[in-house]
PASEBA-1860 file (N, C-alpha, C; in nm, 3 decimals):
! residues 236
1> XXXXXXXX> 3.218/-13.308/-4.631/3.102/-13.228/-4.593/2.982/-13.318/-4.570 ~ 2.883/-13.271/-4.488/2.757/-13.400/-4.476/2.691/-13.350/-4.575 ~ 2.594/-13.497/-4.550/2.532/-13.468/-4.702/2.441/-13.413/-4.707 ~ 2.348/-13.348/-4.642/2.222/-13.276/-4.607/2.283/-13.134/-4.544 ~ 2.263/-12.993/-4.598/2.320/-12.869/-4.594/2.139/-12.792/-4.541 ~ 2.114/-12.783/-4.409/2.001/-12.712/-4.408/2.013/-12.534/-4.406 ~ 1.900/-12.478/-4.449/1.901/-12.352/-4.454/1.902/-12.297/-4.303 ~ 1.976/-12.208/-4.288/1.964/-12.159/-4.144/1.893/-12.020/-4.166
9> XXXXXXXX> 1.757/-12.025/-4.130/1.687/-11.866/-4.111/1.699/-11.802/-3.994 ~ 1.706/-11.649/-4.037/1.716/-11.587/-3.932/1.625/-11.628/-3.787 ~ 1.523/-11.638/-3.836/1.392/-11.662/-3.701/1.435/-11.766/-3.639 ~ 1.507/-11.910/-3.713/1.488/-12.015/-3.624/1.639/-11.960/-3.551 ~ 1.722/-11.926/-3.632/1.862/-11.906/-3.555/1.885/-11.817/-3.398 ~ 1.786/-11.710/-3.465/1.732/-11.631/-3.325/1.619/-11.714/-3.217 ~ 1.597/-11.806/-3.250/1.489/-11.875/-3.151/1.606/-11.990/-2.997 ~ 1.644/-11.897/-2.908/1.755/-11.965/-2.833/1.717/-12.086/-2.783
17> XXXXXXXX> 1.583/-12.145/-2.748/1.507/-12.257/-2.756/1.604/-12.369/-2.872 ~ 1.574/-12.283/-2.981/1.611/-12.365/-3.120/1.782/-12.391/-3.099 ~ 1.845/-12.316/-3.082/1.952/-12.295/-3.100/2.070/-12.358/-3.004 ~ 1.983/-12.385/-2.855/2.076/-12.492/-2.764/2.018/-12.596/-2.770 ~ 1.918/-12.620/-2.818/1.832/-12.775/-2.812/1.860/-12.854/-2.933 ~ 1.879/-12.793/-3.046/1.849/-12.840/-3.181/2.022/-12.855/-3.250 ~ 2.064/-12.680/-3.248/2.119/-12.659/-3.318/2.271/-12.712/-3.285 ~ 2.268/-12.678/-3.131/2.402/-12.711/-3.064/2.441/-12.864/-3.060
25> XXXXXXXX> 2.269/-12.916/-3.006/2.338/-13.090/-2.980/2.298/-13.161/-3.130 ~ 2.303/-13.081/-3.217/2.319/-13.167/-3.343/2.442/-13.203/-3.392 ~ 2.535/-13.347/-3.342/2.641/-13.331/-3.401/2.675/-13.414/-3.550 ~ 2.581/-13.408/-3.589/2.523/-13.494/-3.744/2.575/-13.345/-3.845 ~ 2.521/-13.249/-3.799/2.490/-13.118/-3.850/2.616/-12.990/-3.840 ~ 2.721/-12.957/-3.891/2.772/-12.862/-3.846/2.779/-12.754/-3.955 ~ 2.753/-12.817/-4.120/2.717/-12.670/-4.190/2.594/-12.645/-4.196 ~ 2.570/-12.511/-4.205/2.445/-12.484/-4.258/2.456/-12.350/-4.412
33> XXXXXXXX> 2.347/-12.324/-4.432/2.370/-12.240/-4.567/2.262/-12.100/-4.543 ~ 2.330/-12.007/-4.585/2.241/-11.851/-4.578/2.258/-11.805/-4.710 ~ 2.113/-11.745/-4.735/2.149/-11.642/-4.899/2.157/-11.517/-4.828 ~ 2.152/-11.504/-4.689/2.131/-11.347/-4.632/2.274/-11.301/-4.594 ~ 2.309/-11.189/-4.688/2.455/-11.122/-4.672/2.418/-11.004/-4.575 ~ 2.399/-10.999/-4.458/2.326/-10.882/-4.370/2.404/-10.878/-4.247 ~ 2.467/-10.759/-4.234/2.590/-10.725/-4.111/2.552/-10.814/-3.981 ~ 2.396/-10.760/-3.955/2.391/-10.827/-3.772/2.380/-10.947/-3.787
41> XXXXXXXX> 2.308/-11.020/-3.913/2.303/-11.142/-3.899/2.473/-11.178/-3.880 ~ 2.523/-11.182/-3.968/2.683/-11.227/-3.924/2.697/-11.201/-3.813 ~ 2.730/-11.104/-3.770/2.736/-11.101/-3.608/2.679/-11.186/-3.531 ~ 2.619/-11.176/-3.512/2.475/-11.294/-3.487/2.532/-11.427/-3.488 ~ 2.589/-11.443/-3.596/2.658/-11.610/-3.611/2.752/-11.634/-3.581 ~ 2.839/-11.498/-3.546/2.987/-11.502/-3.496/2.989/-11.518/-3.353 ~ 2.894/-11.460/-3.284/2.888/-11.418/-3.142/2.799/-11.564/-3.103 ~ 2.795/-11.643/-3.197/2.739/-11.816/-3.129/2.793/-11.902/-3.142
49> XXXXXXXX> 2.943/-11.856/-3.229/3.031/-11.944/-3.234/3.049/-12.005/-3.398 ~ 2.938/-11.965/-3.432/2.965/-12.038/-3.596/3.088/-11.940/-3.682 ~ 3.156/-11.998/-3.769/3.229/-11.927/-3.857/3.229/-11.983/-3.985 ~ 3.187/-11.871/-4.088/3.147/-11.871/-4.183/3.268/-11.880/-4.289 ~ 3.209/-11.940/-4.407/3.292/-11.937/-4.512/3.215/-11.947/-4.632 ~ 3.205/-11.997/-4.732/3.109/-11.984/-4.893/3.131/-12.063/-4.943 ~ 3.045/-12.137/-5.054/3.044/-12.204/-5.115/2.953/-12.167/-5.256 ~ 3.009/-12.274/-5.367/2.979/-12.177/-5.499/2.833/-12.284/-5.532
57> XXXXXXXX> 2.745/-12.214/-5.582/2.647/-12.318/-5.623/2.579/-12.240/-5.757 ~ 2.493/-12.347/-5.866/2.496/-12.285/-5.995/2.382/-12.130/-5.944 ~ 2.330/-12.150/-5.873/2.274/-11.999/-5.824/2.350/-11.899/-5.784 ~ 2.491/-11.942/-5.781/2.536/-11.834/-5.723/2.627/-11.836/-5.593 ~ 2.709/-11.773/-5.510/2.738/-11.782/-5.410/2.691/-11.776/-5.276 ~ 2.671/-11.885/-5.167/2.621/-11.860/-5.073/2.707/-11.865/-4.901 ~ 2.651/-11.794/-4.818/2.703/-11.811/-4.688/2.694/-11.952/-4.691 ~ 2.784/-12.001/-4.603/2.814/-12.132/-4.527/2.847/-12.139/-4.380
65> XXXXXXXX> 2.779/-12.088/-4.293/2.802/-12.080/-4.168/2.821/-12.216/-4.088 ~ 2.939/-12.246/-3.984/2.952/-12.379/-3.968/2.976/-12.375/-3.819 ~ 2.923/-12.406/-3.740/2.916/-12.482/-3.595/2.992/-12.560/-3.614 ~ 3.168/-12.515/-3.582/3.227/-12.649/-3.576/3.158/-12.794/-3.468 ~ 3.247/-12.887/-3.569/3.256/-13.016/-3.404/3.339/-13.013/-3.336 ~ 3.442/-12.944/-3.374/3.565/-12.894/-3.254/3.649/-12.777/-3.289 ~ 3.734/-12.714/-3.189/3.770/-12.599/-3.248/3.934/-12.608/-3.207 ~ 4.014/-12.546/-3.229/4.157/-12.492/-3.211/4.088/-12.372/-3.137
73> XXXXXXXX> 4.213/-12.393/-2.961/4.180/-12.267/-2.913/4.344/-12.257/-2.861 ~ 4.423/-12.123/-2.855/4.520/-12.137/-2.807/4.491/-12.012/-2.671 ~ 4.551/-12.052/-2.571/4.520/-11.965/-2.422/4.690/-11.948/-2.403 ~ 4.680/-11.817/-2.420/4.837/-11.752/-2.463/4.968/-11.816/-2.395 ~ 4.939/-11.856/-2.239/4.986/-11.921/-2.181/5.103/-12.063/-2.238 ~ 5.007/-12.124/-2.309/5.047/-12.217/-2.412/5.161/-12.203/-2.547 ~ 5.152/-12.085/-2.547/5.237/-11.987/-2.677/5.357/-12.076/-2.700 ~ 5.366/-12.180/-2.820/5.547/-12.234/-2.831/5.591/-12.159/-2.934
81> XXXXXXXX> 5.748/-12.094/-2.903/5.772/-12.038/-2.998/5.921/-12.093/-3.039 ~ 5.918/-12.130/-3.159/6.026/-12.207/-3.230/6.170/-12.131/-3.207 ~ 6.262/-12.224/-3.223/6.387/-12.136/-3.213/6.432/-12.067/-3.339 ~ 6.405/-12.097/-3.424/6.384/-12.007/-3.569/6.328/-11.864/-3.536 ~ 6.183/-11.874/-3.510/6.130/-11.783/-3.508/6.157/-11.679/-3.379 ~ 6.257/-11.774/-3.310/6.242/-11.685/-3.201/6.441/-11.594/-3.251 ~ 6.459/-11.646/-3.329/6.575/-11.544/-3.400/6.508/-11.433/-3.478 ~ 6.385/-11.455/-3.542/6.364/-11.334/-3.611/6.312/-11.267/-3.519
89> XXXXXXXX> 6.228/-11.302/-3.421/6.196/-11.210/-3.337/6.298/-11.110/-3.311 ~ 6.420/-11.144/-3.285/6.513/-11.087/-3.206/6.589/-10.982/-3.315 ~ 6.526/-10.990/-3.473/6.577/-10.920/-3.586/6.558/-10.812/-3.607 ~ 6.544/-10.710/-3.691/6.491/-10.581/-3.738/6.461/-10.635/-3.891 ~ 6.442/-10.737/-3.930/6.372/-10.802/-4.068/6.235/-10.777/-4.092 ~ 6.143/-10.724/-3.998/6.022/-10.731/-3.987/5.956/-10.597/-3.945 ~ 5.827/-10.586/-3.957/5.773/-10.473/-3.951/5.574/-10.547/-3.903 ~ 5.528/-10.524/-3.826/5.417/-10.596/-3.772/5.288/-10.496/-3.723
97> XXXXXXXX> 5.200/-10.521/-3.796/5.086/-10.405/-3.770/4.957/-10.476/-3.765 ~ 4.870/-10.350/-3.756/4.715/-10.382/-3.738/4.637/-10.294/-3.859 ~ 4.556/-10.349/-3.895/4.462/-10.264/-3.966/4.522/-10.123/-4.092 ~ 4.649/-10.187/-4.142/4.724/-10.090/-4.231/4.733/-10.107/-4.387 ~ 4.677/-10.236/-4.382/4.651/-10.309/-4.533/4.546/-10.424/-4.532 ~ 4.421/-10.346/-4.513/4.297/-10.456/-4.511/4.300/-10.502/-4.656 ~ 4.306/-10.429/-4.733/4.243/-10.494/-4.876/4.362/-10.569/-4.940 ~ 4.493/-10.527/-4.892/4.594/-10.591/-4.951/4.594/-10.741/-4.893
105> XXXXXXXX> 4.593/-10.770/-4.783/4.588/-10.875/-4.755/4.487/-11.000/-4.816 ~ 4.349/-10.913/-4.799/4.247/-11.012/-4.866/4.296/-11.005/-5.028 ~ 4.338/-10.910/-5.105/4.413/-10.980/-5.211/4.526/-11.059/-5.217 ~ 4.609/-11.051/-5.099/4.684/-11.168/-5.102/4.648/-11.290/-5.079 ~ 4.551/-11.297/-5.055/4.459/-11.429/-4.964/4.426/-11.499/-5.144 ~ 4.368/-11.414/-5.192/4.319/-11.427/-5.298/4.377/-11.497/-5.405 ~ 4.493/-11.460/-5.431/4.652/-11.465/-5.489/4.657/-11.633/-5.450 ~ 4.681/-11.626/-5.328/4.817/-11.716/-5.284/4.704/-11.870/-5.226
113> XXXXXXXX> 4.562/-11.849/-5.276/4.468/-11.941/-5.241/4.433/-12.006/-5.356 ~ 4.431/-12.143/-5.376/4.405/-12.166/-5.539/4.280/-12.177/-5.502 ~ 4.190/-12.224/-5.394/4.057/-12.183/-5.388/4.017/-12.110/-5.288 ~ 3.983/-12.011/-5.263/3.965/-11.882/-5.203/3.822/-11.882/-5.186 ~ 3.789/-11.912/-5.086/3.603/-11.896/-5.016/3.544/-11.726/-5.000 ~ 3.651/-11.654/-4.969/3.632/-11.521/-4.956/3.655/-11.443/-5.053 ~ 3.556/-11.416/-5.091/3.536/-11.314/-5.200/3.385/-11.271/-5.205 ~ 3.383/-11.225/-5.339/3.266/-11.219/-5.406/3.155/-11.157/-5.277
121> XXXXXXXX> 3.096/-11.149/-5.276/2.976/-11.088/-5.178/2.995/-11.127/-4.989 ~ 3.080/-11.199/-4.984/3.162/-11.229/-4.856/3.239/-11.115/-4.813 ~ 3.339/-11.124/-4.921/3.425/-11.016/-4.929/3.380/-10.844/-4.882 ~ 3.279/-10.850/-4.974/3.168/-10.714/-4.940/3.139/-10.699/-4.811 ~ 3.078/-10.781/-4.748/3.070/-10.816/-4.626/3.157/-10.761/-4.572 ~ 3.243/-10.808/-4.509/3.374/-10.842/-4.441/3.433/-10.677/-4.452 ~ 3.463/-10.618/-4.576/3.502/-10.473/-4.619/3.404/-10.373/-4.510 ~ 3.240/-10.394/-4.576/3.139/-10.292/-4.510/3.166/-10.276/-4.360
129> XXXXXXXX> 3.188/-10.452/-4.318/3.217/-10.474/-4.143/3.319/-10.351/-4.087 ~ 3.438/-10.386/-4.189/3.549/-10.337/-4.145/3.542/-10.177/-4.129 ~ 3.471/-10.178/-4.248/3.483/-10.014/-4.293/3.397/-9.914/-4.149 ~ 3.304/-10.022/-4.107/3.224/-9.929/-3.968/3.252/-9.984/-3.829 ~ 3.413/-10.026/-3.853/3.417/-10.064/-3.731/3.364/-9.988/-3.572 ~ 3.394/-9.879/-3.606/3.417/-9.751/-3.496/3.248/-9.716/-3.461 ~ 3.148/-9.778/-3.545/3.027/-9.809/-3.460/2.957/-9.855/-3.398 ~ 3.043/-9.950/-3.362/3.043/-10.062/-3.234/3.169/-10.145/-3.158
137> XXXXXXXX> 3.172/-10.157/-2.996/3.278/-10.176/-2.967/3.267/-10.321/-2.899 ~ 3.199/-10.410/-2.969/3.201/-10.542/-2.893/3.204/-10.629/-3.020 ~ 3.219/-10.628/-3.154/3.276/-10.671/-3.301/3.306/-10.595/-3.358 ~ 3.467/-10.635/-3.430/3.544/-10.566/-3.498/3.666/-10.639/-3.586 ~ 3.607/-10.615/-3.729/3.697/-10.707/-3.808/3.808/-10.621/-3.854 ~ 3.956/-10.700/-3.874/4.049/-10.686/-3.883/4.184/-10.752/-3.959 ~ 4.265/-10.707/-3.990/4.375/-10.739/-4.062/4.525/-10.733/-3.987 ~ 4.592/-10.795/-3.990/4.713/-10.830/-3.937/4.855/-10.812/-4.058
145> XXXXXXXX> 4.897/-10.751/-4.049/5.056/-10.724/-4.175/5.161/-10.786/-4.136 ~ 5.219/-10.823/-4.187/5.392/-10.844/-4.119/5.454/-10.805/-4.290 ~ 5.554/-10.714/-4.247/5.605/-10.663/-4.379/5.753/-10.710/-4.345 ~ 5.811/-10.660/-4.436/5.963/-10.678/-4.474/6.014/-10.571/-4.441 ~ 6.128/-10.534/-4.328/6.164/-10.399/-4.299/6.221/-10.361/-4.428 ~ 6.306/-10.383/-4.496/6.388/-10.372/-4.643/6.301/-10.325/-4.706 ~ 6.202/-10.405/-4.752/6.160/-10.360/-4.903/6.002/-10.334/-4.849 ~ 5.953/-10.317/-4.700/5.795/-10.300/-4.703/5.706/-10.366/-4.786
153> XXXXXXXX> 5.721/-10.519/-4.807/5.706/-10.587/-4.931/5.623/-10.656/-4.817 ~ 5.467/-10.677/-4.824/5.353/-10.731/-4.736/5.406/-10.875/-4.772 ~ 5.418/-10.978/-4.604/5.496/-11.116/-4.668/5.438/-11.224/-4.594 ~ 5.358/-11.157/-4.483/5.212/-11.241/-4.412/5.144/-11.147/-4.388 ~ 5.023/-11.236/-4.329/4.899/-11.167/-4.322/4.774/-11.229/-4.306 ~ 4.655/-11.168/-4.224/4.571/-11.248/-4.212/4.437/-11.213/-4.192 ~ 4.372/-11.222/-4.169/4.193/-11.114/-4.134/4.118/-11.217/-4.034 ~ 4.017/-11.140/-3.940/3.937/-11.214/-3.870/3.880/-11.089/-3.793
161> XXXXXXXX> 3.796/-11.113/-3.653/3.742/-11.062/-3.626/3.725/-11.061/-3.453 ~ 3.677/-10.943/-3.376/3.689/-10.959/-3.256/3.548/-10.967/-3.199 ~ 3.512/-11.082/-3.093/3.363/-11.069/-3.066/3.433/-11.067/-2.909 ~ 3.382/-10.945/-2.844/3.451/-10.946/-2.703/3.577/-10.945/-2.660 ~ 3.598/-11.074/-2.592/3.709/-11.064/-2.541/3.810/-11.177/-2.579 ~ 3.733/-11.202/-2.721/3.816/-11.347/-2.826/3.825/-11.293/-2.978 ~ 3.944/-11.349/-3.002/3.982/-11.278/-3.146/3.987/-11.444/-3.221 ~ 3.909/-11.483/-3.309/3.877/-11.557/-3.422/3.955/-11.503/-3.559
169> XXXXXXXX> 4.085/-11.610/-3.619/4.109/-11.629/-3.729/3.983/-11.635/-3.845 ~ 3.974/-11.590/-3.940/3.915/-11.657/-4.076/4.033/-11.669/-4.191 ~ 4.064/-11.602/-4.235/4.200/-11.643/-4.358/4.291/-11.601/-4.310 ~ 4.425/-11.609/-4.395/4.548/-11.594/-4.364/4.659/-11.670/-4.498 ~ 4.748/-11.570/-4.518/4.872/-11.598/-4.629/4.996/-11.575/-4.540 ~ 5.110/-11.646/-4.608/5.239/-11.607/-4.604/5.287/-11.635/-4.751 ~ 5.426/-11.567/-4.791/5.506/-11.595/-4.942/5.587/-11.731/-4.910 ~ 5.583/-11.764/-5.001/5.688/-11.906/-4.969/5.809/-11.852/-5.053
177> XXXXXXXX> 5.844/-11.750/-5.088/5.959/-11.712/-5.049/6.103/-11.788/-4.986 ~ 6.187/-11.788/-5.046/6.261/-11.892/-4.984/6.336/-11.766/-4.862 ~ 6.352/-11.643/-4.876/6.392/-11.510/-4.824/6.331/-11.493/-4.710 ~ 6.172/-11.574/-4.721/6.059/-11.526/-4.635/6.032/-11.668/-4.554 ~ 6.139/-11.757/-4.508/6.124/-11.862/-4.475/6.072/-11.839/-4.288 ~ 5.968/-11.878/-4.270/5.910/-11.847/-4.119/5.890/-11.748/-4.108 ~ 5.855/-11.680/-4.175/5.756/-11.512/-4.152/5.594/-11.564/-4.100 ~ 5.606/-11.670/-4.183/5.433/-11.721/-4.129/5.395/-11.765/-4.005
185> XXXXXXXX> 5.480/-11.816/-3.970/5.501/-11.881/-3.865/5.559/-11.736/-3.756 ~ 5.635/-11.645/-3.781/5.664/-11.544/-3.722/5.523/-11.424/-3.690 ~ 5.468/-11.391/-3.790/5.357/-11.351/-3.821/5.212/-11.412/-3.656 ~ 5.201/-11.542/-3.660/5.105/-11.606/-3.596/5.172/-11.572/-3.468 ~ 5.298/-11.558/-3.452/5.380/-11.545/-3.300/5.310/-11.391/-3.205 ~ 5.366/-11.316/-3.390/5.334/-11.176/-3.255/5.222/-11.124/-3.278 ~ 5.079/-11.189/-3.363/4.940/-11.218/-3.318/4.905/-11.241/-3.173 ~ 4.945/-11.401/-3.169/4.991/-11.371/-2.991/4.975/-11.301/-2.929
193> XXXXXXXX> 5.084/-11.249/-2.952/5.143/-11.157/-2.822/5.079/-11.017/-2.816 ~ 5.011/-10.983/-2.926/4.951/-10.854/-2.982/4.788/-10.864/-2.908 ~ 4.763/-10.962/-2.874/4.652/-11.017/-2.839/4.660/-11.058/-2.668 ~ 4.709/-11.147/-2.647/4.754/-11.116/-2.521/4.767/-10.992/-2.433 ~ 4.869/-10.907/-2.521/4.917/-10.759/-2.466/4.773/-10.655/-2.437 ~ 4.699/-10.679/-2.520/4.589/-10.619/-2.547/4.427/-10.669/-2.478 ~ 4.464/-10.793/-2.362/4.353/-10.815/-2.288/4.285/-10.898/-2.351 ~ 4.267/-10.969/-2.447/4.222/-11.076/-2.538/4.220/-11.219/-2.436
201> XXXXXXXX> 4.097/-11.284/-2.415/4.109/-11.378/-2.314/4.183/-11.501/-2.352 ~ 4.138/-11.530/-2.544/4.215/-11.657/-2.598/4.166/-11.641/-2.753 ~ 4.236/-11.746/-2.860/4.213/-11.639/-2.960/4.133/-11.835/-3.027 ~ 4.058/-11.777/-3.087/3.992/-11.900/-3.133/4.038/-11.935/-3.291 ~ 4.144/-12.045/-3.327/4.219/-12.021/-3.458/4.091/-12.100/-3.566 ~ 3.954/-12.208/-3.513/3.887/-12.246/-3.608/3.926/-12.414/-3.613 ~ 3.933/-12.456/-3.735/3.921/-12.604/-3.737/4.077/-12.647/-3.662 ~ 4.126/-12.754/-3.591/4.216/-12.827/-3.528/4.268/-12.897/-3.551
209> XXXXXXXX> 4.271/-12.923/-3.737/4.327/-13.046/-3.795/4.476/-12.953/-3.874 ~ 4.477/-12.902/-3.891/4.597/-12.817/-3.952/4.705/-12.829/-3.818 ~ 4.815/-12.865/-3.916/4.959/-12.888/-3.757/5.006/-12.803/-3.726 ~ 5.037/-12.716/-3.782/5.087/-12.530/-3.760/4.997/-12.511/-3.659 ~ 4.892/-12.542/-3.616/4.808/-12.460/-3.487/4.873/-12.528/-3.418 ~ 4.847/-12.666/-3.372/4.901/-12.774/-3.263/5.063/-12.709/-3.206 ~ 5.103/-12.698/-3.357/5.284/-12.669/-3.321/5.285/-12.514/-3.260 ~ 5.197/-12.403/-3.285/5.165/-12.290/-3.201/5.160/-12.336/-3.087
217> XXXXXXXX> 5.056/-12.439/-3.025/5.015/-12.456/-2.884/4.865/-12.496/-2.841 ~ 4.821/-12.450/-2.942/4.664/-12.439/-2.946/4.645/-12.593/-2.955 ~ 4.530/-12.627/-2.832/4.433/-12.716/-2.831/4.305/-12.732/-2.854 ~ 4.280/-12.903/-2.850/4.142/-12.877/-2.947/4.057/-12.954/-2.838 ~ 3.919/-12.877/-2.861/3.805/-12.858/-2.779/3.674/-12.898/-2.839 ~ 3.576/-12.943/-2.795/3.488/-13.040/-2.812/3.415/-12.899/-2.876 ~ 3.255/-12.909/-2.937/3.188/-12.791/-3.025/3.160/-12.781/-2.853 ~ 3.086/-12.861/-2.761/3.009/-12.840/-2.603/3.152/-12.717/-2.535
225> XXXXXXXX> 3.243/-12.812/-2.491/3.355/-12.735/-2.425/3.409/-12.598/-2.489 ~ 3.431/-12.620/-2.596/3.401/-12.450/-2.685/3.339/-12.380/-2.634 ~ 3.181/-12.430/-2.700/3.090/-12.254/-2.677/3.067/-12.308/-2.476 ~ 3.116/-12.337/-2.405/3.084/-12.310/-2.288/3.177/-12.202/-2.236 ~ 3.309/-12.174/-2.310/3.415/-12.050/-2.285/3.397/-11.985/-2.380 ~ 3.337/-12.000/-2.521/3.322/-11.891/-2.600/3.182/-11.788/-2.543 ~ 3.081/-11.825/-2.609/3.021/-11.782/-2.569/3.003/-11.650/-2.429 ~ 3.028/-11.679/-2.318/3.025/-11.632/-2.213/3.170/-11.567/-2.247
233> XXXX> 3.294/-11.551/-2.323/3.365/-11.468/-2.314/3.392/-11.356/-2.425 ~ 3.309/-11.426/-2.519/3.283/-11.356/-2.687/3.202/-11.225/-2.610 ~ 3.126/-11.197/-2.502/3.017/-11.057/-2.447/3.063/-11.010/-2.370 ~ 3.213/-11.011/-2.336/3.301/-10.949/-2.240/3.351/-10.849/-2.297
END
């Protein structure tokens, strides 16, 4: 992490002056810190490309909103799908939904994370978001299931959010299960395709150092080359 964490206020964040001059070509700078847990502001930070996560400090928990320096983007096109996974596809082992176990998941997240950023007043967040989705149709946070046809036993899973016409990862579990071997990996497949099917221009997975994205397909993009396709497709 760098070593200087500045406060990001609402005023300067809203000042677009501030925000392509300062904020964008700072590449010294990619976290910043908020005590403000407030719906539009998130929005606000989602729809510029930052994605947030928390950090614990003796005050307490705070936003951590972060302007990557580069991002994982996969453009469906790109989609590799393993020959493993492309047997379960072809299974009745599975069961794959939307929005049918929000809270279960973020407790699985919880569970299966020995350090878990999402919680605590994040969490709140993220719930309130979810809970009003249906009062706005240009952000909308969400949950992803993949169950076990057998036992309906939740075995991935993941949450994030839609700004337009791009769907952004934030967490995500699978069981390591030896039963449940590539569900995770099965899971991220028919995200995909669920996304794709559904008019989604490209789905933005977040940092580009994890190999499971690469081995999806997803390439990685400068913070500039990013928000020059986010941005302009996040208001579609």
């Amino acid at each position: 992490m760098q070593d200087k964490i500045y406060y990001l206020s609402k005023e300067l964040f809203e000042d677009d002056f501030y925000f392509k001059e300062v904020i964008c070509k700072n590449t010294q700078s990619n976290y910043y810190w908020s005590d403000k847990w407030d719906e539009e502001f998130y929005i606000k930070l989602a729809k510029k490309g930052f994605i947030s996560t928390t950090y614990d400090t003796k005050d307490g928990l705070i936003l951590l909103p972060e302007l990557q320096l580069d991002y994982a983007i996969l453009d469906f096109k790109d989609l590799h799908i393993s020959k493993k996974v492309k047997k379960l596809l072809d299974s009745d082992r599975y069961i794959f939904s939307k929005n049918t176990q929000f809270d279960n998941v973020l407790d699985s997240i919880d569970k299966l994370h020995k350090y878990n950023w999402l919680k605590g007043k994040y969490r709140d967040l993220l719930s309130s978001l979810y809970n009003s989705n249906v009062k706005r149709d240009d952000f909308e946070v969400m949950s992803f299931e993949l169950l076990c046809s057998d036992t309906k036993k939740l075995v991935a899973g993941e949450v994030g959010y839609k700004t337009g016409g791009v769907y952004t990862s934030l967490s995500g579990f699978s069981l390591r299960d030896k039963e449940y071997n590539n569900f995770g990996n099965l899971q991220l497949v028919l995200l995909s395709k669920y996304l794709e099917e559904n008019g989604y221009k490209f789905w933005n997975l977040g940092h580009p150092h994890m190999e499971y994205k690469k081995k999806l397909g997803a390439k990685t993009y400068s913070r500039d080359e990013f928000l020059k396709r986010f941005i302009h497709m996040s208001e579609k």
